[in-house]
C-alpha positions as CSV (number, residue, x, y, z in Angstrom):
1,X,-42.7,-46.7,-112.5
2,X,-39.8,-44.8,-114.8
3,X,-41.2,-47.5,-117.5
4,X,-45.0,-46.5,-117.2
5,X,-43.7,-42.7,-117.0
6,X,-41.7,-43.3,-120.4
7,X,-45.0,-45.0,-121.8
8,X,-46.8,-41.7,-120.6
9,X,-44.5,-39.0,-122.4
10,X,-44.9,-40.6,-125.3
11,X,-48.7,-40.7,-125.3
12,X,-48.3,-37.3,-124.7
13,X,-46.1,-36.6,-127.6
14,X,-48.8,-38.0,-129.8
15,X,-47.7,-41.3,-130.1
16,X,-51.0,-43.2,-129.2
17,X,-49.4,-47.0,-129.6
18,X,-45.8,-47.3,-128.1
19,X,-43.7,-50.0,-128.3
20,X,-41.4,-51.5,-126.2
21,X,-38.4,-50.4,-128.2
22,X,-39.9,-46.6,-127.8
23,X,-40.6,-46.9,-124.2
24,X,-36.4,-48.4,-123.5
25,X,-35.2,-46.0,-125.4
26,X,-37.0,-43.1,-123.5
27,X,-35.7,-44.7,-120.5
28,X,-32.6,-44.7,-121.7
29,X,-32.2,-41.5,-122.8
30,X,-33.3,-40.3,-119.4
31,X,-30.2,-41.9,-118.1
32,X,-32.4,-44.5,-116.3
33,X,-31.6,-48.5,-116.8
34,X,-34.1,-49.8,-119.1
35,X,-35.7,-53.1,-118.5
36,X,-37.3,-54.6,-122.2
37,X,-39.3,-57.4,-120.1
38,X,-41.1,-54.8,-117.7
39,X,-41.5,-52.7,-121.2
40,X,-42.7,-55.8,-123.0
41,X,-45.2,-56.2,-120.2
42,X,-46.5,-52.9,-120.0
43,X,-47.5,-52.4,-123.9
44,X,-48.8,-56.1,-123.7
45,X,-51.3,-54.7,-120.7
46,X,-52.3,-51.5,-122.5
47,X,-52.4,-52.8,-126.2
48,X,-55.8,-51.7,-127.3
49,X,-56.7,-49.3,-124.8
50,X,-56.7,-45.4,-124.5
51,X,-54.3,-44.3,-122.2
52,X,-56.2,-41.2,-121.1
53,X,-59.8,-43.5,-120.5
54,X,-56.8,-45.4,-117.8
55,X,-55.6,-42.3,-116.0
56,X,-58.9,-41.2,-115.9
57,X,-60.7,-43.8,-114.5
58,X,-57.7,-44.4,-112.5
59,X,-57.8,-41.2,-110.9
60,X,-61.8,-41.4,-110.3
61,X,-60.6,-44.3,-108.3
62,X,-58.1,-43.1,-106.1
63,X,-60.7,-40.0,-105.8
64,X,-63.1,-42.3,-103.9
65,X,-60.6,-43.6,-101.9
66,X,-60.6,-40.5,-99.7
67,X,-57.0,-40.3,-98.7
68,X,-55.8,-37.6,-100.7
69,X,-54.0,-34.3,-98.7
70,X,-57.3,-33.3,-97.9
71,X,-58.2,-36.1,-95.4
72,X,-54.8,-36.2,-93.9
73,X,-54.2,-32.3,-93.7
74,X,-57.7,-32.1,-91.4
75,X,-57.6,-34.4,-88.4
76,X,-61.0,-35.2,-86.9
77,X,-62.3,-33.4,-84.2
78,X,-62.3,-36.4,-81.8
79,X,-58.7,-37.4,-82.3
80,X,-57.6,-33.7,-81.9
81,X,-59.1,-33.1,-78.8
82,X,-58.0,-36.7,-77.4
83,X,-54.6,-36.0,-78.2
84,X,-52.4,-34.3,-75.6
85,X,-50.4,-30.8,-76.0
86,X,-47.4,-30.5,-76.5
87,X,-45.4,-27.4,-75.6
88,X,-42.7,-26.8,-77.7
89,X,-39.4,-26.4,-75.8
90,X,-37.1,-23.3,-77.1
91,X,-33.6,-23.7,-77.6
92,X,-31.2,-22.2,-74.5
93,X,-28.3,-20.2,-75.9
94,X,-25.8,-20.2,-74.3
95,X,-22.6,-17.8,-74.4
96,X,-19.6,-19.4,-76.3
97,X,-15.6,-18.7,-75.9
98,X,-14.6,-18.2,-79.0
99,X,-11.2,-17.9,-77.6
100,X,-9.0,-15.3,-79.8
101,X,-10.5,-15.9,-82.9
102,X,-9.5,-12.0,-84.3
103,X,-6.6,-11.6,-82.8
104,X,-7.4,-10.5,-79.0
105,X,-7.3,-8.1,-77.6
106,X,-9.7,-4.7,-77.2
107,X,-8.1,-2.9,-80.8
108,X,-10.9,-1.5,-82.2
């Protein structure tokens, strides 16, 4: 991921073709191991292809999926109303000796 990540930020920073030498080093300087076959790997994949045209179809993807916060923020009605209440249970305080922790006594 840190790899694809580096490859990313330098997109970003105009360079359209990285290679894997720029994508280590990025790494590196992050203070992240660098692996050169994982970098080799990932420029071979994306040699000739626009980055943005992969996020973006990427994320058109995992749009249609229907998972996003969305779907698991808002529980359907029919698992809501099958699923029992649960009262939450308060905390008892209770009183603590705290033994002579000032010095005892009453000397106000």
């Amino acid at each position: 991921m840190r790899h694809i990540a580096a490859y990313a930020l330098l997109v970003l920073a105009g360079n359209n073709s990285p290679s894997a030498a720029d994508v280590d080093k990025v790494v590196k300087d992050a203070g992240a191991p660098a692996d050169s076959e994982k970098s080799k790997a990932l420029v071979a994949a994306l040699a000739g292809k626009e980055f943005h045209e992969l996020v973006s179809t990427g994320m058109k993807t995992l749009s249609s999926m229907g998972s996003g916060p969305a779907a698991a923020a808002a529980p359907s009605t029919a698992a809501a109303a099958a699923a029992p209440k649960v009262e939450e249970k308060k905390p008892v305080e209770e009183d603590v000796d705290m033994g002579d922790l000032f010095g005892g006594g009453d000397d106000y």
